[in-house]
DOZA-525130 format. One line per field, with one value per residue (C-alpha): residue in one letter; x, y, z; residue number from 1. Coordinates in steps of 0.25 Angstrom, whole numbers, m for minus. Layout:
// DOZA-525130
code: a,...
x: X,...
y: Y,...
z: Z,...
pos: NUM,...
END
This chain:
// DOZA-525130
code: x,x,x,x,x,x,x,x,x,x,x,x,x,x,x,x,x,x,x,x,x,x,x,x,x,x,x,x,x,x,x,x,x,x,x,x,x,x,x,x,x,x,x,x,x,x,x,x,x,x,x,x,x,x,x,x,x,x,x,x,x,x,x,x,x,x,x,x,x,x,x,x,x,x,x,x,x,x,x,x,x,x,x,x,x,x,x,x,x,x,x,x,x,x,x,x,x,x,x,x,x,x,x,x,x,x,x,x,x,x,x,x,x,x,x,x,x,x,x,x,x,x,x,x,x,x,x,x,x,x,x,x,x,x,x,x,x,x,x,x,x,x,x,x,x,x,x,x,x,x,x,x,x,x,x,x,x,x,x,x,x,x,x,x,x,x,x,x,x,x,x,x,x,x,x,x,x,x,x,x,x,x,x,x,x,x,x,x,x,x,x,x,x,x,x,x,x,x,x,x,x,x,x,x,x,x,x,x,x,x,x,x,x,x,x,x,x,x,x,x,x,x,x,x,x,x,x,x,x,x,x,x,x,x,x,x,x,x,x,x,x,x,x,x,x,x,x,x,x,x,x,x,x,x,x,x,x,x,x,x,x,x,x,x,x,x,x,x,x,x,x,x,x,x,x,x,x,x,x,x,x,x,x,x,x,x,x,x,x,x,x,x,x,x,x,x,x,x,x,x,x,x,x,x,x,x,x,x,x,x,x,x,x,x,x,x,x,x,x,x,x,x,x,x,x,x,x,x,x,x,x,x,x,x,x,x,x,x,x,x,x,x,x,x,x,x,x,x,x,x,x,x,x,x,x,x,x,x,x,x,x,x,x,x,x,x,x,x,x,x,x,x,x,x,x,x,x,x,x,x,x,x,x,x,x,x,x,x,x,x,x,x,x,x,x,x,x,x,x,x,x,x,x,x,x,x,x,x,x,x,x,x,x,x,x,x,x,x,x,x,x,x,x,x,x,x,x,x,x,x,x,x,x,x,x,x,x,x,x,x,x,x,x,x,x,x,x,x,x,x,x,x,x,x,x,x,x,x,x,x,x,x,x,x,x,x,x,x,x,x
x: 301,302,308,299,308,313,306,297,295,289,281,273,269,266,259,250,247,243,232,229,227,217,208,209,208,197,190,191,192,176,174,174,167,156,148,149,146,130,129,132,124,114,116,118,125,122,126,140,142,139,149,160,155,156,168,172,164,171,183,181,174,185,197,199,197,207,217,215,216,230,235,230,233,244,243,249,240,226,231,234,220,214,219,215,200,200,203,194,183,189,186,171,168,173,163,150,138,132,130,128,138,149,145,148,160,165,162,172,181,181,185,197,202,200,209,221,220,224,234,241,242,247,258,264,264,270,282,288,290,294,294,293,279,276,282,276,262,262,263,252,245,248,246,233,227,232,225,212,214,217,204,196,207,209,193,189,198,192,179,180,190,183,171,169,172,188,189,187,196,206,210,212,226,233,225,231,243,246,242,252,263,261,260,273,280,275,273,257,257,255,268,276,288,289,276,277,267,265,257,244,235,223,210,200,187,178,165,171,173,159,151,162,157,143,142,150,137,126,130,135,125,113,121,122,107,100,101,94,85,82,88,75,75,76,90,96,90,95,109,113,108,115,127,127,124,136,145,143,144,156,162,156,165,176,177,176,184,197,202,194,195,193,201,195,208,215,207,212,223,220,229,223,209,212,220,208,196,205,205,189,187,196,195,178,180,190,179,168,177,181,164,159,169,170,154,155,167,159,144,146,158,157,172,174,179,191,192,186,195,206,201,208,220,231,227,232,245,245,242,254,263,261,256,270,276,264,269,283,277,268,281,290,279,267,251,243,247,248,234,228,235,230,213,214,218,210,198,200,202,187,182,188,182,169,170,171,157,151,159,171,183,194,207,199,191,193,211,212,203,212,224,221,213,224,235,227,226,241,244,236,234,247,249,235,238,253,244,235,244,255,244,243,252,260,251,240,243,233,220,224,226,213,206,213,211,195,192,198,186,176,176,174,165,156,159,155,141,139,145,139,124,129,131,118,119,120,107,110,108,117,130,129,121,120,116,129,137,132,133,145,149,145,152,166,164,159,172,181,175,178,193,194,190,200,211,205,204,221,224,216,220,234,247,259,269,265,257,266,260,256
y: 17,27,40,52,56,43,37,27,36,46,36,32,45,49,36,38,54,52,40,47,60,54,50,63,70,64,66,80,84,81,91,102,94,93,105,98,85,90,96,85,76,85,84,91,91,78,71,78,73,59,62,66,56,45,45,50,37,24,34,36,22,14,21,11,1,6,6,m7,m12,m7,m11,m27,m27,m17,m1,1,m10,m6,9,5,m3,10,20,11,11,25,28,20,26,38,36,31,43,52,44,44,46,52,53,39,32,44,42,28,29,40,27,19,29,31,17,17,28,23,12,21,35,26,16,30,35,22,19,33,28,15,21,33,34,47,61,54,49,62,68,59,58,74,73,62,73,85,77,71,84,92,81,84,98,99,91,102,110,98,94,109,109,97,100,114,109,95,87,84,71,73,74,59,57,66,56,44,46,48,36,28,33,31,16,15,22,11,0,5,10,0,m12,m14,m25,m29,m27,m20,m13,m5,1,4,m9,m16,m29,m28,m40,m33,m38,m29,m24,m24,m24,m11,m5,m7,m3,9,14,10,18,29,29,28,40,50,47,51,63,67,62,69,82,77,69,71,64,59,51,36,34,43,37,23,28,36,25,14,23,24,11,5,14,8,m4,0,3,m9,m18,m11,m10,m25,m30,m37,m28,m16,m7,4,m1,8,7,15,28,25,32,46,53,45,46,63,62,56,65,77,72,69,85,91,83,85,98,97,89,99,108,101,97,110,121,117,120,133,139,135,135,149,156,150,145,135,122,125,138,130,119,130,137,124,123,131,122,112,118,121,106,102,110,109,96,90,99,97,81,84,92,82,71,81,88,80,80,87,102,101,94,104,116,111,110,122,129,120,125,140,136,131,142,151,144,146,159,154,160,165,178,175,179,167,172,177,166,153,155,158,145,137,141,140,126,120,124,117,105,105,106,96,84,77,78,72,61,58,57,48,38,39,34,21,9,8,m5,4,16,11,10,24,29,25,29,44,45,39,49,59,54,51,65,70,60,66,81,81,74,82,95,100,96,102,115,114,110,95,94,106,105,116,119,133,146,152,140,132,144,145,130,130,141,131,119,126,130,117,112,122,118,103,106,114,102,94,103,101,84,86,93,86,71,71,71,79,68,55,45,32,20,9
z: m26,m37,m39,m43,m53,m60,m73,m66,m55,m66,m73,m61,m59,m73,m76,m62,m64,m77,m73,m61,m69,m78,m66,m61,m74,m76,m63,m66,m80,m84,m74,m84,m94,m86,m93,m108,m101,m94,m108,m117,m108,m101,m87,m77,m62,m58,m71,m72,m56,m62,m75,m62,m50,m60,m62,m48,m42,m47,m46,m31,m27,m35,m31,m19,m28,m38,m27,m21,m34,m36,m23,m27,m41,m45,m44,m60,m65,m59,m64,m77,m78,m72,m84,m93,m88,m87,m101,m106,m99,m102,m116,m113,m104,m118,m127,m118,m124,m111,m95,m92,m100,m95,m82,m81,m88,m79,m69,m77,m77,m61,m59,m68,m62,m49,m55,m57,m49,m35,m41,m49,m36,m27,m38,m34,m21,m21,m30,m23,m9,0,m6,m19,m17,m12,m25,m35,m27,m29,m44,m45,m36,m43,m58,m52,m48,m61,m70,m60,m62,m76,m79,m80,m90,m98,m99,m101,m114,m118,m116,m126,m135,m138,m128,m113,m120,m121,m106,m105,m117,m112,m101,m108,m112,m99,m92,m105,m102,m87,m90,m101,m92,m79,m89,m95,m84,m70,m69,m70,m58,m44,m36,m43,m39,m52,m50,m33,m32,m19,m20,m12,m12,m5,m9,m18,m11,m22,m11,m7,m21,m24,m12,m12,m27,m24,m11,m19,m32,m22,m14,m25,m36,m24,m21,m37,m41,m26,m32,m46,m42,m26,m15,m13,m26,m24,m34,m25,m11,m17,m22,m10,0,m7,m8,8,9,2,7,20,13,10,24,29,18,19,35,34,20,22,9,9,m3,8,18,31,40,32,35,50,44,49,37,28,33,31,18,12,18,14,0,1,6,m5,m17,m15,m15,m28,m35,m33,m39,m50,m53,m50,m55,m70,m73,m65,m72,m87,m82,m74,m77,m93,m94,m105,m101,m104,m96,m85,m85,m85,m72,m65,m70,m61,m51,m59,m60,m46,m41,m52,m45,m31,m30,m31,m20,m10,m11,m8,4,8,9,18,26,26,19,32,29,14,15,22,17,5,7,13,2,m8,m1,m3,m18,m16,m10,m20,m32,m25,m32,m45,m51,m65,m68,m59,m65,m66,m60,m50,m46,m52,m53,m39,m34,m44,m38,m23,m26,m34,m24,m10,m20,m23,m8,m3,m15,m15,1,1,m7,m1,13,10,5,15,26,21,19,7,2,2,m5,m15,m7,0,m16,m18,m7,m8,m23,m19,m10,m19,m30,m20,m15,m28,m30,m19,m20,m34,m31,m16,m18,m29,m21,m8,m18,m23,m37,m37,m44,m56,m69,m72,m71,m72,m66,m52,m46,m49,m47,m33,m32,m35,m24,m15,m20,m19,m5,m1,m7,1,11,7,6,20,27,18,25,39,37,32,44,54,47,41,45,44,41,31,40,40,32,41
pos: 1,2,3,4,5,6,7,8,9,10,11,12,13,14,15,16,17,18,19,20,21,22,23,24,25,26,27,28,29,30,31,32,33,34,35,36,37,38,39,40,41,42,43,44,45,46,47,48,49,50,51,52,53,54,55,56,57,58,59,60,61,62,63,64,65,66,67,68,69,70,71,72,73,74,75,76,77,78,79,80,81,82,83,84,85,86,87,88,89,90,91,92,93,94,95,96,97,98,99,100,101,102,103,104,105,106,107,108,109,110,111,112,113,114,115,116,117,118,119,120,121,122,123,124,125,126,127,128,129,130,131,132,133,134,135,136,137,138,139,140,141,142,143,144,145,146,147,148,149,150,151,152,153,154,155,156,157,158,159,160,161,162,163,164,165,166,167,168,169,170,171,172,173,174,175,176,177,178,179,180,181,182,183,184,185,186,187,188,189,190,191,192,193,194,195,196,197,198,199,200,201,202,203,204,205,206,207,208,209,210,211,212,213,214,215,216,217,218,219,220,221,222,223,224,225,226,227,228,229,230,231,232,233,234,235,236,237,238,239,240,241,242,243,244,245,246,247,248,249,250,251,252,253,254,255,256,257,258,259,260,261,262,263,264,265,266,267,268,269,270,271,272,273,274,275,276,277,278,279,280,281,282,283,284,285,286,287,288,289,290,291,292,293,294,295,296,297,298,299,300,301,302,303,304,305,306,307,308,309,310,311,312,313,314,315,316,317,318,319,320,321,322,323,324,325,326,327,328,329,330,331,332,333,334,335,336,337,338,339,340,341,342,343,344,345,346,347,348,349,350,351,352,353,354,355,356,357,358,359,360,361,362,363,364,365,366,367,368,369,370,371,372,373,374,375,376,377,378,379,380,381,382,383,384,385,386,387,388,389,390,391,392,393,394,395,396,397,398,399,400,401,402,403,404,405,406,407,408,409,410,411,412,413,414,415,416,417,418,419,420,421,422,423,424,425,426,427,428,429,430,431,432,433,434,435,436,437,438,439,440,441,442,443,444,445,446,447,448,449,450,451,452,453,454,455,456,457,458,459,460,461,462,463,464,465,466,467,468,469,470
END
């Protein structure tokens, strides 16, 4: 096992935070691009959840995949391979020539990173061990959520100084460069004891992967297009019933494959089972957030990008901070209280950005929100993500990567298509006005309300001290 602090110990983080980082960056750094986007293109709500869900689809859907992958075949090399699909789609997402062809790249783009985003996490945890797992999970945590924060800083400067365009293109760099430091710096096999490797020969489900991302399209595109076009309409009728209908597909294959890509027996796992419907609460809530508040800061409030992407970042600072420190915590006393400690605190950030509206001045409104967000994050991420790989076997940390980090997408995946039509605006053309405003209002208390019961799952479901792998 490595230490945190030696040279190969500091290289298997860096080389993970920085692939991991471009994922997340990514997932959030179009958010403020969003308004020059439906400009450029013409669209409105329901194409920018498209420019989003696209991504977050294959992202969510693959993630298992992406993880059984690396147990079979070898967590640096199926990373590697992932960052370099990533910046190439990267780059294709930067020259599209309009909604269609972004969209589908988004889609390329979602299965890389669901290459690399559960094998970046699952080499940590094969090479350290004890407190310095905890440690070096932390700084993936606290890394991972910056660069998801940072996203709408970084893209806002963009977005003025340059194009949307650069958002994509900003990316490319540290995918290329976290491949080149595990190809330098690990041994890019199966099995390798440099890398924190442990050979598993479990067979892929690719029956599961697809009905998975089949069931996933059907059942999000009808609740993106119903508010456009009517519920009533037969694409929607077709796309939602086929959705359902593979998802119990889905379960059927997977309760009876000898190799599931969701293996259902690990959710008998009661800390496991809570970890995860903790994340689905919080990070859907975080998602809406991340959707929705960018076009009401430049839309309502008249920020620039810039200014908007700058509203987020002492969260970033916070979650930089803390995040180390809570996974220290989490090693000595245990996830539960931290957890809940955390979603409480994260949904009085929510209800405070409620009151972000036109006219509302920003150290009083929007700094204030920030803060308290940022800190329930920092408190609850990395206990959260220590929990849900210390109730599995070590020979499974990948799959229970993968389904953590999909759950993590797949609730943005749905927040981002259902909130905004449980708000009342799933169907607007604009991104601005009263409507949105009050839309928006509604969206933040829905997601409060989304992080409360995240609190109430961690209290009810995980335990104080690690639950032992079996």
């Amino acid at each position: 096992m490595l230490k945190l602090h030696s040279a190969a110990g500091r290289w298997v983080v860096a080389g993970s935070v920085l692939g991991s980082g471009a994922a997340f960056l990514e997932s959030s750094v179009v958010n403020v691009a969003l308004p020059a986007i439906a400009r450029d293109f013409h669209v409105g709500v329901v194409g920018l959840q498209w420019v989003i869900n696209g991504y977050l689809l294959t992202l969510s859907a693959l993630m298992l995949l992406g993880g059984a992958l690396g147990d079979r075949f070898g967590r640096p090399r199926l990373f590697t391979i992932g960052c370099a699909a990533f910046a190439l789609a990267s780059v294709g997402c930067a020259l599209a020539p309009g909604l269609v062809a972004l969209v589908g790249l988004r889609v390329v783009q979602g299965a890389a990173g669901a290459l690399l985003v559960p094998n970046s996490l699952a080499m940590l945890d094969a090479a350290f061990e004890g407190e310095e797992r905890g440690a070096a999970i932390g700084q993936w945590a606290a890394w991972s959520a910056v660069s998801t924060a940072a996203g709408p800083f970084a893209g806002g400067w963009l977005v003025d100084a340059l194009s949307w365009r650069w958002v994509f293109s900003a990316v490319v760099l540290f995918a290329l460069l976290a491949a080149a430091i595990v190809t330098t710096h690990m041994t890019v096999g199966k099995g390798s004891e440099a890398s924190g490797e442990r050979a598993n020969d479990r067979s892929i489900d690719y029956t599961g992967a697809a009905l998975g991302t089949l069931a996933l399209a059907g059942i999000v595109g009808a609740l993106m297009a119903g508010p456009a076009i009517g519920f009533g309409e037969w694409r929607v009728l077709a796309a939602g019933t086929g959705g359902v209908a593979c998802m119990a597909a889905f379960v059927f294959v997977e309760g009876r494959a000898s190799q599931p890509i969701l293996p259902l027996s690990i959710f008998r796992s009661r800390q496991f089972s809570g970890v995860n419907a903790t994340t689905f609460l919080v990070y859907g809530a975080l998602s809406s957030l991340f959707f929705l508040l960018m076009p009401q800061l430049q839309g309502n409030l008249h920020y620039s990008a810039l200014r908007a992407g700058a509203a987020l970042t002492p969260a970033n600072m916070l979650m930089l901070v803390l995040s180390p420190i809570a996974g220290r915590a989490s090693a000595r006393v245990g996830p539960r209280v931290l957890m809940t400690v955390g979603a409480l605190v994260a949904a009085v950030g929510m209800m405070l950005f409620a009151r972000v509206q036109s006219g509302a001045p920003y150290v009083t409104t929007t700094l204030p929100a920030t803060i308290v967000f940022g800190i329930g994050l920092a408190i609850l991420v990395a206990p959260l993500t220590s929990a849900v790989l210390s109730a599995v076997k070590e020979s499974d940390t990948g799959i229970a990567s993968g389904i953590n980090n999909a759950v993590a997408r797949l609730a943005g995946l749905i927040a981002t298509a259902a909130i905004p039509l449980a708000a009342g605006i799933g169907g607007s053309t604009k991104l601005e006005g009263a409507a949105y405003a009050e839309g928006f209002t509604r969206a933040m208390l829905i997601s409060a309300g989304l992080c409360a019961a995240g609190a109430v799952v961690a209290f009810a479901t995980v335990r104080s001290e690690k639950e032992a792998r079996s």
